[in-house]
C-alpha angles and dihedrals in degrees: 000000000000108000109241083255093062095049089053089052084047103047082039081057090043100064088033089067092048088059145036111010097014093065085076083070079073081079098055150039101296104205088062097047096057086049099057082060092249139283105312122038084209136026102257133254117302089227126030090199119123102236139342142252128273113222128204140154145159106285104219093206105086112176092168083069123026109080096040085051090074109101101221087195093052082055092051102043089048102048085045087051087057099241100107147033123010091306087075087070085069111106118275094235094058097053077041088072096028091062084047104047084037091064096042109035146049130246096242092051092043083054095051097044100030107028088165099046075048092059099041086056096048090052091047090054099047094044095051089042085053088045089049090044089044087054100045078059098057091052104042079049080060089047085061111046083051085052086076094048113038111064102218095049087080087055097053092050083052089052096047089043085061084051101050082047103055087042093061097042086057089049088242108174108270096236095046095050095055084043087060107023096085095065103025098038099052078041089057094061132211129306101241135169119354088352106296117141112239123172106038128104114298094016138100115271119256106269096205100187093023101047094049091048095058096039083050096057102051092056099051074060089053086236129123116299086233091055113134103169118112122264092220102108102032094036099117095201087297096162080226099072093024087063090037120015091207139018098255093057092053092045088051087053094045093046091052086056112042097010138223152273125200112199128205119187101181127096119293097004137137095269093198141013116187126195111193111218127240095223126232101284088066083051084049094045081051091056097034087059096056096033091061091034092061092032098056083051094047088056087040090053098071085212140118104265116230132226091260092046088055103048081049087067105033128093093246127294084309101055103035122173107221132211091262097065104055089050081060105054087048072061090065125090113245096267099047092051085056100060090029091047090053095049095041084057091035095054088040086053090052096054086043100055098043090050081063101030079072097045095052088054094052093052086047091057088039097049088052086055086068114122098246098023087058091047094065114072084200106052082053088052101053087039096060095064088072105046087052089048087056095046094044088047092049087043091049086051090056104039083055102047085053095054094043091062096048092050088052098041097058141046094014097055099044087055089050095050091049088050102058087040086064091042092055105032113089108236106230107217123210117256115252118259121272154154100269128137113176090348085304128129111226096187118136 
């Protein structure tokens, strides 16, 4: 039984093959196109646009920076000074003093000659130190609770944890190091693939799709995750470097599919850039274009098409177009090649893209496997997104193609064939009444 949801997407089908692009079954034998399941195997792109855009912009959110830009003495001068905190409740004459004996003397004399003035001071100054302490916890408490909520600020923890790292491994004094820890360790970056730093001050951003396709592909080649040369001239037939012939040209394909982030972890960066992918059946639009481009001058051409000519056509080694059927289409009459010509590459595209669809999203796996990519959880959560976007994509293409041929299977055919049964039955027509008993008149 089809949910309420799939008969709307089919009725939605079935009025979409009687416009637009299925006018063009006016042109050819009807019964075939429908069929063939239409014009197009799949509805086309949302965007015919060639790319899409990258956006950026200052996050306003900093948790590398809130709570150490709070100034501890400023706290205490000011709560001695009687301005801020529960010190302010002491009597104004004695800060009157305070503020007096403060700017002449000494502690030690103070101590000597006031002990009890001394003490009032030292009290002032540890109570306001605890306020300020007390404080600093709430809003790193803050800081934390963010943590949960705002996605780089998991980036930037993994950054100052590498510091922290590299500091004690140096023997670097402990109360220096957090001092510093939350500008030069978000400064310092992140340790990525194959153990290069990205992120930090001065270094490329993290390329998080990018960056693990790449690395994925180079490890189904059993080659360095970093390895940028090209696979040409060692591929030994592997479908990987047959479909891209280096890793920056499949992670240019990925990201134009699912799309990208770009991570910074230093101070006053960009924290995150973000590219929203067009989705295969933009990938599939791109192929379908050229297929049918080089096919409808294959049939044109009037000569034997070679090896080469064909794979240029074909959906990949499992979906080949043989010689035969591009003398067939030359069969065709010129409409007919048209709207024949456009399914043929569309369906070619379609077997194209979704070899490559699964590739992809075993580079992608592949690329996650690597060493310091693995090691971060959250390298492994902002990573899964994408695989799932690609799944679900693949899944969509099929679960249409499915209900469009049932769509055009269906109900359009079946009209068709009863159709044509009216058009070639004689229709026996009732003799006319009449007076006849045993084929005898019995007329007077």
């Amino acid at each position: 039984m089809l949910t309420k949801k799939y008969r709307r997407i089919i009725q939605g089908l079935s009025l979409w093959l009687l416009t637009g692009s299925a006018l063009q079954a006016l042109a050819v034998d009807d019964e075939f196109y429908y069929r063939l399941g239409g014009g197009e195997p799949v509805t086309r792109s949302a965007s015919n646009r060639d790319t899409t855009l990258e956006l950026g912009g200052a996050v306003v959110w900093n948790t590398d920076l809130m709570c150490g830009n709070f100034d501890m003495s400023l706290s205490v001068d000011e709560q001695l000074k009687g301005l801020k905190g529960s010190f302010s409740n002491l009597m104004s004459s004695v800060i009157s003093a305070a503020t007096g004996a403060v700017a002449s003397l000494p502690a030690l004399i103070i101590q000597k000659v006031n002990p009890a003035l001394y003490d009032l001071l030292q009290n002032g100054v540890l109570q306001a130190s605890e306020e300020f302490h007390l404080a600093q916890v709430s809003c790193e408490d803050i800081v934390g609770i963010m943590d949960d909520v705002i996605t780089h600020s998991g980036w930037e923890n993994v950054a100052k944890g590498g510091y922290w790292a590299g500091e004690s491994a140096s023997g670097a004094e402990l109360l220096s190091t957090r001092t510093s820890a939350d500008i030069e360790g978000i400064n310092a970056g992140v340790i990525w693939v194959e153990g290069a730093t990205k992120g930090g001050r001065g270094q490329p951003p993290i390329e998080l799709v990018g960056d693990t396709v790449k690395a994925g592909y180079n490890q189904l080649l059993k080659r360095n995750p970093a390895n940028t040369t090209s696979m040409v001239s060692s591929c030994a037939d592997a479908p990987i470097c047959e479909q891209w012939p280096n890793p920056q040209a499949m992670a240019t394909w990925v990201i134009d599919v699912v799309g990208e982030q770009k991570i910074r972890t230093c101070e006053g960066c960009d924290k995150i850039s973000a590219k929203p992918g067009m989705g295969l059946t933009h990938q599939m639009a791109i192929e379908q274009d050229q297929i049918a481009a080089d096919l409808a001058a294959l049939v044109l051409s009037g000569s034997a098409p070679t090896l080469a000519q064909l794979e240029a056509v074909s959906g990949g080694p499992g979906m080949l177009v043989s010689r035969r059927v591009v003398e067939a289409l030359r069969e065709e009459n010129p409409h007919e090649q048209d709207v024949l010509i456009n399914r043929l590459a569309a369906e070619m595209a379609l077997s194209r893209t979704m070899e490559r669809a699964m590739i992809a999203r075993r580079a992608l796996i592949s690329g996650m496997k690597e060493p310091n990519i693995a090691n971060l959880q959250i390298a492994q959560d902002d990573l899964a997104p994408y695989i799932a976007d690609l799944e679900k994509d693949i899944e969509n293409i099929l679960f249409e193609i499915e209900v469009r041929d049932r769509v055009a299977s269906n109900t359009a055919v079946q009209l068709l064939m009863r159709d044509k049964v009216r058009g070639t039955v004689p229709i026996v027509e009732s003799p006319p009444a009449g007076n006849f008993e045993d084929g005898a008149s019995v007329n007077p």
